[in-house]
N, C-alpha and C positions, 0 to 999 in steps of 0.2 A: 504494500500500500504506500503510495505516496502520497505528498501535499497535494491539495485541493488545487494549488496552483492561483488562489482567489485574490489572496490575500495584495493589497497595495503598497504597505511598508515593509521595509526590512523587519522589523518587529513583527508585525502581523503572520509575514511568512516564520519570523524563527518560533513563535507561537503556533503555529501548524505543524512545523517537523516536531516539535516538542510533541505534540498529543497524537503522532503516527509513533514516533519512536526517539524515547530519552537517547539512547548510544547516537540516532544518525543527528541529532541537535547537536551533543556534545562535538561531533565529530565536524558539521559544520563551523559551530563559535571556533573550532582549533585550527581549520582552516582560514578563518577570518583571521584570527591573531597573527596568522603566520603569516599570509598575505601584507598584513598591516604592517609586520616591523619587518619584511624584502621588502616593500616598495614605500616604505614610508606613507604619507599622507594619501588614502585614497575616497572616492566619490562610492556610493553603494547606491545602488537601484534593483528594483526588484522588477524583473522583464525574463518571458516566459518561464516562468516558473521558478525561477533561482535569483540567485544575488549576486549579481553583476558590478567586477569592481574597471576603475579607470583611475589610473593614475597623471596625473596633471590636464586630464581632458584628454588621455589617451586610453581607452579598451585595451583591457589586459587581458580579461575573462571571464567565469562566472563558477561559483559553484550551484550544484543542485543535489539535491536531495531525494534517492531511489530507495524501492525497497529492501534492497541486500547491500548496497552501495553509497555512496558520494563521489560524486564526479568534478571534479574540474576541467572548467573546459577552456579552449585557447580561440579566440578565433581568425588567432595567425598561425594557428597550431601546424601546419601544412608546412611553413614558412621556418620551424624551428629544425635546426639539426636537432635529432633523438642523440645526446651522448650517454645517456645511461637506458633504455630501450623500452620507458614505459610510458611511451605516448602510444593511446590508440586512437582508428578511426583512420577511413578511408577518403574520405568525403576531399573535395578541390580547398577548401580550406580549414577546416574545423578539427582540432586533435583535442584529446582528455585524457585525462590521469584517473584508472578506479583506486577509490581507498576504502579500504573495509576496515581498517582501524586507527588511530590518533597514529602507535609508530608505523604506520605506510607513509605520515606525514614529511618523516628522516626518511625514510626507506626507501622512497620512490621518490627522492630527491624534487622536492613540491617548490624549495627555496630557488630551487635554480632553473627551474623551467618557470617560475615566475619570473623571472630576469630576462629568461630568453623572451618569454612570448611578450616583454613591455618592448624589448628592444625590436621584435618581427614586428608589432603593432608600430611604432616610432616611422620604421623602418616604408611602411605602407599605406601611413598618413600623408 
């Protein structure tokens, strides 16, 4: 089960992963923190269904909230070298990272493909 997808604020949606499932909230906020202190100062908006960040008026990406999962997505994702191998998705531009728990956070190197996809976004502006 996932979020309703309804919700208009970043509150409202983290108030919805909360009553589908405490683990993928906690899992989301730890994605927000991490997001927050690699790119320092970011923008949040809530657009299809996830929490969409931008650093200095530039899209970085989003995460969302599934039912066995958390996904961050890139949507320069296409655009980043893979140096550690866990971007997935086919698509002409769109890649994600799945995290099934907080340490996927280190594990699947989240700080550093947030780096890459601000700099593929820069890059595309």
């Amino acid at each position: 089960m996932t979020p309703s997808a309804r919700a208009t604020s970043v509150e409202g949606l983290l108030e919805e992963i909360r009553f589908v499932s405490e683990e993928r909230h906690a899992l989301v906020q730890a994605v927000r923190t991490r997001v927050q202190r690699t790119l320092g100062s970011v923008d949040e908006e809530v657009k299809y269904g996830g929490i969409l960040f931008a650093s200095d008026g530039v899209p970085v990406g989003g995460v969302f909230a599934y039912a066995r999962h958390v996904s961050v997505e890139f949507g320069q994702g296409a655009a980043i070298a893979d140096p550690f191998g866990f971007l997935e998705g086919g698509g002409q531009g769109r890649r994600h990272v799945k995290l099934r728990s907080e340490a996927d956070i280190d594990a699947k190197h989240l700080a550093e493909y947030l780096a890459l996809a601000l700099e593929a976004s820069r890059l595309a502006a």
